[in-house]
N, C-alpha and C positions, 0 to 999 in steps of 0.2 A: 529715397523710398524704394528704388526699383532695389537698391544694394540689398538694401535687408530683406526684403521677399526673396531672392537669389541667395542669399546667408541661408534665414530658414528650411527651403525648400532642400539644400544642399545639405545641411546635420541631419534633415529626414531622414534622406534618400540614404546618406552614407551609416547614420548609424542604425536603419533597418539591416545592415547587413551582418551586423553581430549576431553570433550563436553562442548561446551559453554553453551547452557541449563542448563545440572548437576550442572557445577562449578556457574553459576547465579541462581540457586534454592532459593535463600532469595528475590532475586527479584520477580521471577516469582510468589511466592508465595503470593507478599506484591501484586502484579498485578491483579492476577487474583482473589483478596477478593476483590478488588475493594480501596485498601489504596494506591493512586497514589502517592501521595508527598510523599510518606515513601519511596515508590517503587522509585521512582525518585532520592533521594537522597541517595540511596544505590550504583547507578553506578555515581556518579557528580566526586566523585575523579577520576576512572578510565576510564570517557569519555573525560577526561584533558590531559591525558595520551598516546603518541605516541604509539603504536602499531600493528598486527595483526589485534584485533577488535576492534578498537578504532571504527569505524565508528558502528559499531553493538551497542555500546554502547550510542551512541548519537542517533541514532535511536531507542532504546528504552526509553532511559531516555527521548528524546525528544517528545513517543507520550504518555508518562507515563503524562509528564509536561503539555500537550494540554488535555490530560482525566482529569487533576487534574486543569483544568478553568485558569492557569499561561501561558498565551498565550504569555506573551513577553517575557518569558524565553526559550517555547518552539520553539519560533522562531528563539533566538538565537541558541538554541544548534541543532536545523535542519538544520538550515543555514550551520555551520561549516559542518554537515555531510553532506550538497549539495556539497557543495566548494570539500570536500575530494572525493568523489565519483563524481567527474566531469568526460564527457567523453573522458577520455584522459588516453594512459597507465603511469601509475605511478608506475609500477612493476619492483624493481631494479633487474639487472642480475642474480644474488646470489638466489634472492625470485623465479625466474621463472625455475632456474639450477632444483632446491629441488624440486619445484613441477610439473615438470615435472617427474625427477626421482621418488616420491613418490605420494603426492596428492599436490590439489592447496589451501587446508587448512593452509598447511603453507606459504602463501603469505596473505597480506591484503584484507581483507572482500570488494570484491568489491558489491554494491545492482545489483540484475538482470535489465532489463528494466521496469518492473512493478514499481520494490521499488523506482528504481528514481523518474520515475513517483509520486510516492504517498508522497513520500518528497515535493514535491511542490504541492501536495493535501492540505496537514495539515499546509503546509507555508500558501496555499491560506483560510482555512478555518482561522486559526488563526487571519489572518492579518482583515479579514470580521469579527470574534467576536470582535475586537477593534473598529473596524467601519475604518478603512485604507482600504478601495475600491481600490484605483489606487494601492496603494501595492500589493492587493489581484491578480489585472486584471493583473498586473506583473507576476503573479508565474502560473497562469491560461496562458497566453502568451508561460511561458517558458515550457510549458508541449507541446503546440502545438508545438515549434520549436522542441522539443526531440525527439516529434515522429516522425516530419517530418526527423531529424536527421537516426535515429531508421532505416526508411524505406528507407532512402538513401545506407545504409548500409546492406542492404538485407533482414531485415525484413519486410518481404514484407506484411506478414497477421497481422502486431501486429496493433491494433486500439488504439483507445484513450480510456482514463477512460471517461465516461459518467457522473459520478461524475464531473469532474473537468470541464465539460462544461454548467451542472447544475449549480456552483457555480458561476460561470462567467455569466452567464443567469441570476441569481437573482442580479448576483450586479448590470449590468446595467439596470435594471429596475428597480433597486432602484434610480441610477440616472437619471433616466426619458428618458435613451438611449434607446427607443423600438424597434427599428430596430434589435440592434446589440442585444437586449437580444432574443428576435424573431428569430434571426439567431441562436444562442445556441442550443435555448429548441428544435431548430427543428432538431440539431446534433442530442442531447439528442434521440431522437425519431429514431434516423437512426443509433445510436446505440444500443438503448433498445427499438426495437418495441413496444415489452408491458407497457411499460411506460407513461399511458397512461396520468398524470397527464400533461407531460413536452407539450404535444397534447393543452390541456386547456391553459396554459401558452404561447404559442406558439401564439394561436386566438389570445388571450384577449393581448397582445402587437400588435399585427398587428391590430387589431380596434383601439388602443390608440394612436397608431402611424399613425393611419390614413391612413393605407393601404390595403384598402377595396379590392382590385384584389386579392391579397395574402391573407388575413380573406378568401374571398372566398371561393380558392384555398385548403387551409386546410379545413375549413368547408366540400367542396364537399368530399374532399378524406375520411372521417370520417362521414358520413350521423349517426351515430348511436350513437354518444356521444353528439348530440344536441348542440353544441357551443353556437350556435346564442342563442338560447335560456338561456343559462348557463350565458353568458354575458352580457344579457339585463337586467337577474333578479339580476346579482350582486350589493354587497352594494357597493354604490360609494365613502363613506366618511370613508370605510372600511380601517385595513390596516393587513397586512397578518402575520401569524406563520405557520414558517414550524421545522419542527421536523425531525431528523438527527439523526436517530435508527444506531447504529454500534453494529453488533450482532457476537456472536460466534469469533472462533477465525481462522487464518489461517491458511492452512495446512502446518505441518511442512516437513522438507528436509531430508528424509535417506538414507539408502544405500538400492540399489533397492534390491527388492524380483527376478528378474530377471538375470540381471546381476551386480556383488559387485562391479565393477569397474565405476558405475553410480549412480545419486542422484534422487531419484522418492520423491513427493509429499504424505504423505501420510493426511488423511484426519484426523481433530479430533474433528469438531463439525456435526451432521447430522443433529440434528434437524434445523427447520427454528420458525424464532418468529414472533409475530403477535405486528403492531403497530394499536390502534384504540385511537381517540382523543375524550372526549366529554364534552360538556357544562358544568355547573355547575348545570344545570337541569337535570341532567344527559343525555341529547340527545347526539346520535353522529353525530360527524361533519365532522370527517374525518376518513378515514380508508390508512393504510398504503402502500405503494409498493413499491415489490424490482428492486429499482434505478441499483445495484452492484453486483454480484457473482465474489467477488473478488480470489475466489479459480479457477474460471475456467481460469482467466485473467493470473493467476500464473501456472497452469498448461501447458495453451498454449506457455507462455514464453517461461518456463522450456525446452518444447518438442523443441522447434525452436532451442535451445542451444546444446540438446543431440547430434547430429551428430558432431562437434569441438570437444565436453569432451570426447566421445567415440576417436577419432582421436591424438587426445593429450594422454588419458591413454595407446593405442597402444603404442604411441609414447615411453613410459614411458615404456613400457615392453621391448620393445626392450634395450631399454638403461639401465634396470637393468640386460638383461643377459649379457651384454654387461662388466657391473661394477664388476658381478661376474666371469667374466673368468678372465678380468684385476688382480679382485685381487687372483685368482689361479695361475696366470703367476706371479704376482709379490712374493708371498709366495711362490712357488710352493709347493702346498698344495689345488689340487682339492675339496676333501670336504669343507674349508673353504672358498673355492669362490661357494661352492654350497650354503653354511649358507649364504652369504653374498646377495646372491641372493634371496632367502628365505625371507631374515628377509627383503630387502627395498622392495620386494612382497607383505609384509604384511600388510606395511605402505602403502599401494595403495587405501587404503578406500576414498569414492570421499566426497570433500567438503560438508558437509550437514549444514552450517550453511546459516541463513535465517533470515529476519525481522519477526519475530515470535509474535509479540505482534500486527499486525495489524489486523484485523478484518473478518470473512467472506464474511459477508453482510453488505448493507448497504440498508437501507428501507427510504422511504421519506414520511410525511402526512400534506401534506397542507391546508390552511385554511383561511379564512377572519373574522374579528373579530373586531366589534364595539372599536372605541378608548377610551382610558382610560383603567381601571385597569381590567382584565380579568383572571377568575381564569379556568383552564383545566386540566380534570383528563387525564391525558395520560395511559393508559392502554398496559404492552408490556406482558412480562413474569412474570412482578410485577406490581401494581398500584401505580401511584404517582399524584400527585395534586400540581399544582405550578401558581402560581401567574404571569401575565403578563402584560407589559406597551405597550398596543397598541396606535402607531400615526397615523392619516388619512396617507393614501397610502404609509407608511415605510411598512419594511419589517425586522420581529423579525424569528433569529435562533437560535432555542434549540440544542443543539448535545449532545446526550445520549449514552452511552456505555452500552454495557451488554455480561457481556463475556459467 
């Protein structure tokens, strides 16, 4: 008897000391050079594979596969990670006993509400770099229906990504749906005030779409960005690039400076980066904005969450004094129900695992541009210069990473 309490208490103890980061460091490291298909095909076996973090794994390999322009592999291997982290408990009995008594590490990685969310970002960007529109308008839908989910469920402050309403905005205005992209960009705007790009996009579909009361409407509320103006002098046989800056990385999840029995955010990119676009005459055309602060969206999560994991880790103290007088009654041997208690107190470190590979920011810089072959230096933290196929009134997106 005594043997096996000292077995158990010991696999705790020792395999609370795994970190998913540490033990994927060949990843992280093929990731953050910027070698994505290397980095991708480092986790393919092990995001095949039932487990703990299988879905962690598909979410990395999956936005490794979308950085490395394999858009229909990465849709695969997001998709299965949708599917596994749907919102439903999936938590077998056994998985919720342990982590209650110790931490909820050892149950399956489930994503927070943000990471759901940005699963059907990178479905919807994906399916848009193929040119699959109604695909795309699908996974942009299913974000609306989450949150509304989300805030049925008491989250009451968590908003939408502004991203994923941007995205939905360009597609229908690629399909000549101006209403409905007009209705987006003007979300867009009511979730990123400063945003002021999504303001322009907003007009110039309600002129196109012939809805002069609403052009108005907007116009007046923005006296100072000159719309009418902006729209009149636009090229008409123009067709547009926009640039899809994802900078820095996300903060990752540790054991709080405050209290150890909770996961705090800690930050690990400070700086912000600069997108500016210019002609091949060197003029510029466009200057960048941040569309994203994907750190604060993850912060606010996180906080909405702390009151449950705080309530649960109680839950868990209790129950480990509990396990340790059990096994002093059953040894009668005090000290050893005192270790026994000790050691699953130890194992109480809170979940710190987290979709670590996605992005800080996200900057937007848009643009019109004579059809046919168009060359643009895009200017971030590095300069690059790339060639582009513009069509009268399509719409061409770049999406660039920079960690």
């Amino acid at each position: 008897m005594q043997c096996k309490i000292y077995l158990l208490v010991l696999i705790l103890l020792f395999s609370s000391c795994s970190n998913y980061m540490t033990e994927q460091s060949g990843f992280f490291s093929k990731f953050r050079r910027g070698d994505y298909s290397s980095a991708a095909d480092v986790l393919k076996e092990k995001s095949e594979k039932e487990g703990k973090d299988q879905i962690l794994y598909l979410l990395d390999r999956g936005i490794a596969l979308y950085e490395a322009k394999d858009y229909k592999e990465s849709i695969k291997t997001l998709t299965e990670a949708e599917r596994l982290s749907a919102v439903k408990d999936f938590t077998s009995i056994n998985e919720e006993v342990v982590s209650v008594i110790t931490t909820d590490k050892y149950k399956k990685f489930v994503p927070l509400d943000y990471e759901r969310i940005m699963i059907n970002v990178y479905l919807a960007l994906s399916y848009f770099m193929l040119g699959q529109y109604e695909d795309a308008l699908v996974e942009c839908r299913r974000i609306n229906n989450l949150v509304y989910v989300l805030k049925n469920r008491g989250m009451k402050d968590f908003e939408e990504v502004p991203l994923a309403r941007y995205v939905s905005g360009m597609i229908y205005e690629t399909q000549g749906k101006y209403d409905s992209a007009r209705i987006d960009y003007l979300k867009v705007v009511e979730l990123n005030p400063l945003f002021t790009q999504a303001i322009y996009d907003a007009y110039r579909c309600a002129r196109l779409g012939n809805n002069v009361y609403i052009a108005s409407t907007i116009s007046n509320k923005y006296p100072n960005l000159k719309l009418k103006e902006s729209f009149e002098k636009r090229c008409k046989s123009c067709g547009n690039l926009v640039v899809l800056l994802s900078y820095g990385e996300i903060p990752v999840k540790r054991q709080s400076r405050n209290n150890n029995m909770l996961p705090e955010f800690y930050t690990r990119t400070y700086s912000s980066a600069k997108l500016d676009l210019y002609s091949d005459q060197g003029k510029k055309i466009s200057s960048g904005e941040d569309l994203l602060d994907l750190e604060t969206v993850a912060r606010k999560n996180l906080n909405e969450r702390i009151g449950r994991i705080m309530a649960k880790r109680l839950l868990g103290v209790g129950a480990q004094v509990a396990i340790g007088y059990g096994v002093a009654k059953a040894t009668d041997n005090d000290a050893l129900g005192v270790l026994a208690g000790l050691l699953l107190h130890s194992t109480s470190s809170p979940d710190t695992r987290s979709w670590s590979t996605l992005p800080r920011y996200y900057y937007v810089a848009r643009t019109s541009l004579e059809p046919g072959l168009q060359k643009v230096k895009i200017s971030t933290d590095i300069e690059m210069e790339k060639t582009f196929e513009i069509n009268n009134g399509k719409l061409v997106l770049d999406p660039i990473r920079i960690n």
